[in-house]
N, C-alpha and C positions, 0 to 999 in steps of 0.2 A: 744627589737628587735635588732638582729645580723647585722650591715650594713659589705655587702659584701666587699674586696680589691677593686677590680674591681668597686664597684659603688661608693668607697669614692675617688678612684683616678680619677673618672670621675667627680665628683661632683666637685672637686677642680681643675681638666683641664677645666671646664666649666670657674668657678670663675676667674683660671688665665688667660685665654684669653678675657674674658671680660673687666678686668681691664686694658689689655694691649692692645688690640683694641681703647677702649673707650678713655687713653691717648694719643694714635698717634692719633687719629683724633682731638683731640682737640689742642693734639702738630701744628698739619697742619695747621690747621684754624688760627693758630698763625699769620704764616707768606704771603701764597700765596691767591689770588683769582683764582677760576676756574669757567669754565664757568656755569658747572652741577654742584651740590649742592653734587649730591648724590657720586660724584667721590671721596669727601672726605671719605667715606665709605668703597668704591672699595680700595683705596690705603690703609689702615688702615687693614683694610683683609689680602690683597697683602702680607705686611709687613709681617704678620703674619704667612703666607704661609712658605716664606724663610727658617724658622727654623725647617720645615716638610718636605725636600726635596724624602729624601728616603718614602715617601709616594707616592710621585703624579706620573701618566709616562706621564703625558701631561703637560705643565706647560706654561702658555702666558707670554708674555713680556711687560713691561710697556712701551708706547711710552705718549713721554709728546711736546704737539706741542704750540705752537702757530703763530697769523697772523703775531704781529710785535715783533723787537728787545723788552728787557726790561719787559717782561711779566711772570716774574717767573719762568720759567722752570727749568732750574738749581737750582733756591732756592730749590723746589717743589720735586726735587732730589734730592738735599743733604740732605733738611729735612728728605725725605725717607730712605737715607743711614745713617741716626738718629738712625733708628728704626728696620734694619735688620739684619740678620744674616754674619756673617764677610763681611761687606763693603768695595768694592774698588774702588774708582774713578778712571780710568782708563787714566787720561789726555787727551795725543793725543797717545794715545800706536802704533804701528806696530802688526801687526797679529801674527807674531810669539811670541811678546813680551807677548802678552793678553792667547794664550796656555800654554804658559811657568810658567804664574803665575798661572794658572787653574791648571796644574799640579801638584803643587808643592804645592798649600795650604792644610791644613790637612782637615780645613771645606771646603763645597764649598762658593766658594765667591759670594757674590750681586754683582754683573759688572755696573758700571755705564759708557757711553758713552755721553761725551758731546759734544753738536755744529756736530750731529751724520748725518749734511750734508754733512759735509768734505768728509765721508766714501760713500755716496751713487753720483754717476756722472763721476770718475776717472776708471781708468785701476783697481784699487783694489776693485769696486763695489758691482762684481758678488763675491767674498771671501768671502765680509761681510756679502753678502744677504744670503751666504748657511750658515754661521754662525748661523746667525738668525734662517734660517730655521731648522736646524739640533737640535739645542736647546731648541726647543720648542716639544721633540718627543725624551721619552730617548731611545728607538729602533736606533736611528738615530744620536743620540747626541754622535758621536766619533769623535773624530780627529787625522789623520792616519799622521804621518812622519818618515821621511826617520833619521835615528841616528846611529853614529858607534857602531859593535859591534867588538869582540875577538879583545878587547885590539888595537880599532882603525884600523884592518886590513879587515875590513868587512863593508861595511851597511846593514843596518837592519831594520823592522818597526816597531814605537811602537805606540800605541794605548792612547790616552786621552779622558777621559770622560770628556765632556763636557756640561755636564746636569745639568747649573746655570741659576739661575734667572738675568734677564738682563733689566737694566733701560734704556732706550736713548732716548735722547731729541733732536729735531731738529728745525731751521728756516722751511719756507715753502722748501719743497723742491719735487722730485718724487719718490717714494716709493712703489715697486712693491706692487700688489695685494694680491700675494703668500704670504706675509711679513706682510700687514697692518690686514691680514686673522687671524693671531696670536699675535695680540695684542690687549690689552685693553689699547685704545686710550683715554690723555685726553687731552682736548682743555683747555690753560691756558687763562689768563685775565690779564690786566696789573693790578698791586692792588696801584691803588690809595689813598687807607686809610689813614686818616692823624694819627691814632695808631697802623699803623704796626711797627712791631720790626726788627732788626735784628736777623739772625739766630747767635748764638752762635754753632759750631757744637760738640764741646769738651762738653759745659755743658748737651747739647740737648743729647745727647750721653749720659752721664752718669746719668742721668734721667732715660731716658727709658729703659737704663740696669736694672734697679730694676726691671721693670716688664718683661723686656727679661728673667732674667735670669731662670726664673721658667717653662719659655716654652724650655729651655734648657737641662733642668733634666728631660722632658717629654716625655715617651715613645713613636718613631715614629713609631709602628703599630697604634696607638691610635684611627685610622682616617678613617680602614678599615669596620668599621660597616659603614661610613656614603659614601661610595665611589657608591653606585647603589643610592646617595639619588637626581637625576637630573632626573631620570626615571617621576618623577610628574611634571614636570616644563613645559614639554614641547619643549626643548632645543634640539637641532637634531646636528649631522656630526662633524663638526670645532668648532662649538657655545657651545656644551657638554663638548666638550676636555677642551676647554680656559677656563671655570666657574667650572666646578668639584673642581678642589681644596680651593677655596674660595666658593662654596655652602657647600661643606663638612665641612669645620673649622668654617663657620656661623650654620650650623648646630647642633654642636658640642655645640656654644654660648646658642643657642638656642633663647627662645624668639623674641623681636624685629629684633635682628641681624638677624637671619634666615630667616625671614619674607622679610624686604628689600634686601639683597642682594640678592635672588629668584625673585625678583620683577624688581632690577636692570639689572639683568642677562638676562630676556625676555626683557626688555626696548631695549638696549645697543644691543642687536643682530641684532633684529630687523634694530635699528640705522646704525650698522658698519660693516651691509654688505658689501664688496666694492664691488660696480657698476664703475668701472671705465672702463678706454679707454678699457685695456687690456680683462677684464673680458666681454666685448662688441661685441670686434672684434671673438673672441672666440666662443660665441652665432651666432653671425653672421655667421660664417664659417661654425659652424655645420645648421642652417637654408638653406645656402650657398647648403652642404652635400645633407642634404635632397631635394631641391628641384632638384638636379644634379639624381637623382635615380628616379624620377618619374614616367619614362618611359623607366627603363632600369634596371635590374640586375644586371649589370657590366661594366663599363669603365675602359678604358686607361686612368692612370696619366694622361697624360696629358691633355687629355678630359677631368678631374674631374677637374685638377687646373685650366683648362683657364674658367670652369663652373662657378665653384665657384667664381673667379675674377670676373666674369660679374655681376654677384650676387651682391658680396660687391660693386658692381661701383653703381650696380643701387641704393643699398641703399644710398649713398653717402661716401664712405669708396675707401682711396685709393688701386688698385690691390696691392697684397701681391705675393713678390717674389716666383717662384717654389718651392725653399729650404724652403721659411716661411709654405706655404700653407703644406708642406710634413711635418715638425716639428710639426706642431700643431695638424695635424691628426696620428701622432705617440704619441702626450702626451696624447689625445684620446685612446690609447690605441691597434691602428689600422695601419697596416704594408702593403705597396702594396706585391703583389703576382704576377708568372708568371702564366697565363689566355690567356685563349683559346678566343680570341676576335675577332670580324669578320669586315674586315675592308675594306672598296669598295669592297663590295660581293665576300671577299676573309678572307680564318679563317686564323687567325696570332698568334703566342707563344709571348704574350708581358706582360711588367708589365701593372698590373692593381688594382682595387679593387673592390670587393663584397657587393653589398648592404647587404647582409643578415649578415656582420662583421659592419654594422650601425645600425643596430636594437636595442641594448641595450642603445647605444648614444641619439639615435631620443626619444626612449619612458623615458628615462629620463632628456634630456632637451628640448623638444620641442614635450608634448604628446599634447596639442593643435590641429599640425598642422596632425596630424595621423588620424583624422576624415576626413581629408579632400583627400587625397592619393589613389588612385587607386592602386594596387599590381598587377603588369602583369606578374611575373613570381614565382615558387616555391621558396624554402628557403632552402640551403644544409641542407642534414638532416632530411626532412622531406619529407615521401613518398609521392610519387605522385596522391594517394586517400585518401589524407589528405584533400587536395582541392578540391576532388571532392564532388559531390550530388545527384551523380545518372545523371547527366548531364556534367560533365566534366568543372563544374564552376571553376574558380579561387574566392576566399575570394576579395569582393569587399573592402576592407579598409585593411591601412598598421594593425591597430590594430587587425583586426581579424587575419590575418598572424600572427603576435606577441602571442595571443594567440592559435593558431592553434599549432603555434610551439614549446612554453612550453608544449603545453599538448601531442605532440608529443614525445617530448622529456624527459618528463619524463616516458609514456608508457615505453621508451624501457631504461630505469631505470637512466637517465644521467642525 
């Protein structure tokens, strides 16, 4: 029997990722405790990820925390930069300093950030947090600066990719939502064992070269059969993105591996949703939205912010400044407009906004509360015996509007 190229170089990308897996995990279990068992798995994956770069266009970031000083994190790090593809521990870098080295290496580098509280609380905060975020999305992972050109008599922009795998450890600290959304979080353990080791990183390092080097000579289309394999999982939105390339390279393993990190992948999402302040006040505001439209079509700004403030008061949330209230309904998606509004029984040209620009917000975070909603007025868009029944009814529920108005709106082909 003929074995094809293609199935003996599979057969043997299986084999060397196995081997090479199977020793960082047990490299780890060396040195650190974690809290979840199965993290040693995810990180052994991870590893392995690195040296596929030009494969993945979503790529999560390792965050490694724990409660107190002394609990491995750093070990838990470097043992990782053991295992990856060109490793840089970053010290305490400067921003410019950590572009400059992204630019200039031939591989991309593994970034490691330690003590990665320093960077979140200061004036250079928001830098680090669009770092984070821009790296996790190669659409998005550039970084644009100002450089002379014509022989120093010019500036000019140049463009850096920055679409690297990034490790960073912190004390407890606060770390937006947007940010912790793109990471696989792990909780460290102080390790007590009276047979832990020290790390060596030089020999640790040239160990796991042996089974590196073979994922090295490994062709990176390799990975595109198993890139639609998260479609069975069940895995949705941000949760898809951050696990595709560690379900695809277990898949690849095949067997057990495949099995657990699928399994991990639903666990872990589940887990690290973040429900924090931010993500709360948010829900609130659009809740806030929706019950501001109740009995109305359209307000004035300002009728909508001081609404919605009463709103969040009564839930027990302090009011939110005008400028905050207007930011947050524009990352919404939603712009006030000049509107025809009728004010002490007098019509006025003022800014305002449209309930019917709230409909796609309400029916995807708060279809709940759509049962419950009266609709008193039509929907731009939609004709006027759309609502009707032969009696000139309005659609008693926001839902039935919502469908009224797809099915409106696609009749006339939109």
């Amino acid at each position: 029997m003929k074995i094809s190229k293609t199935s003996f170089r599979r057969s043997n990308m299986q084999e060397d990722l196995r081997s090479y897996v199977e020793a960082v995990e047990d490299h780890l279990r060396t040195y650190v405790t974690i809290a979840d068992d199965s993290a040693f798995k995810v990180c052994a994956v991870w590893c392995a990820t690195t040296y596929f770069m030009e494969s993945w266009t979503f790529y999560p970031h390792m965050y490694i925390r724990a409660p107190m000083p002394e609990s491995g994190k750093s070990v838990l790090a470097k043992a990782m930069l053991c295992a990856v593809e060109n490793p840089y521990n970053a010290g305490g870098p400067t921003f410019a300093s950590l572009i400059d080295k992204i630019e200039q290496a031939e591989t991309k580098p593994t970034i490691f950030l330690d003590e990665a509280h320093q960077y979140f609380g200061h004036q250079a905060q928001q830098k680090w947090e669009t770092f984070l975020l821009n790296t996790f999305d190669i659409k998005t992972a550039v970084e644009t600066k100002q450089v002379r050109v014509n022989k120093g008599a010019d500036w000019g922009a140049r463009d850096t990719n920055i679409f690297v795998p990034v490790i960073f450890a912190s004390n407890p600290c606060h770390i937006r939502s947007n940010v912790l959304s793109r990471c696989l979080t792990i909780d460290m353990l102080r390790n007590n064992r009276k047979d832990r080791k020290r790390l060596n990183e030089r020999t640790q390092r040239e160990y796991l070269e042996t089974f590196a080097k073979k994922l090295k000579d490994s062709p990176g289309d390799h990975f595109k059969d198993y890139m639609d394999t998260t479609a069975e999982t069940g895995l949705m939105g941000r949760s898809e993105n951050i696990w595709l390339p560690l379900i695809a390279l277990a898949d690849c393993i095949g067997g057990q591996w495949a099995l657990d990190i699928r399994r991990i992948a639903l666990e872990w999402s589940q887990r690290d949703t973040p429900q924090d302040e931010e993500a709360d006040i948010t829900q609130m505001l659009i809740e806030g939205c929706f019950n501001s439209f109740r009995e109305a079509d359209q307000l004035r700004s300002q009728d909508l912010i001081r609404s919605v403030n009463n709103y969040l008061r009564e839930e027990g949330i302090e009011g939110l400044k005008d400028t905050q209230v207007v930011s947050q309904i524009k990352a919404l998606g939603i712009r006030s407009t000049q509107l025809w509004i009728e004010v002490d029984g007098e019509k006025k040209n003022l800014r305002g906004y449209k309930r019917e620009k709230f409909l796609p917000i309400f029916s995807a975070y708060c279809p709940e509360l759509l049962e419950e909603v009266q609709v008193v007025a039509p929907i731009k868009g939609i004709e006027p015996d759309v609502f009707q029944n032969g009696h000139n009814d309005s659609p008693t529920h926001m839902s039935e509007a919502l469908a009224l108005a797809r099915e409106s709106l696609k009749n006339k082909g939109l």
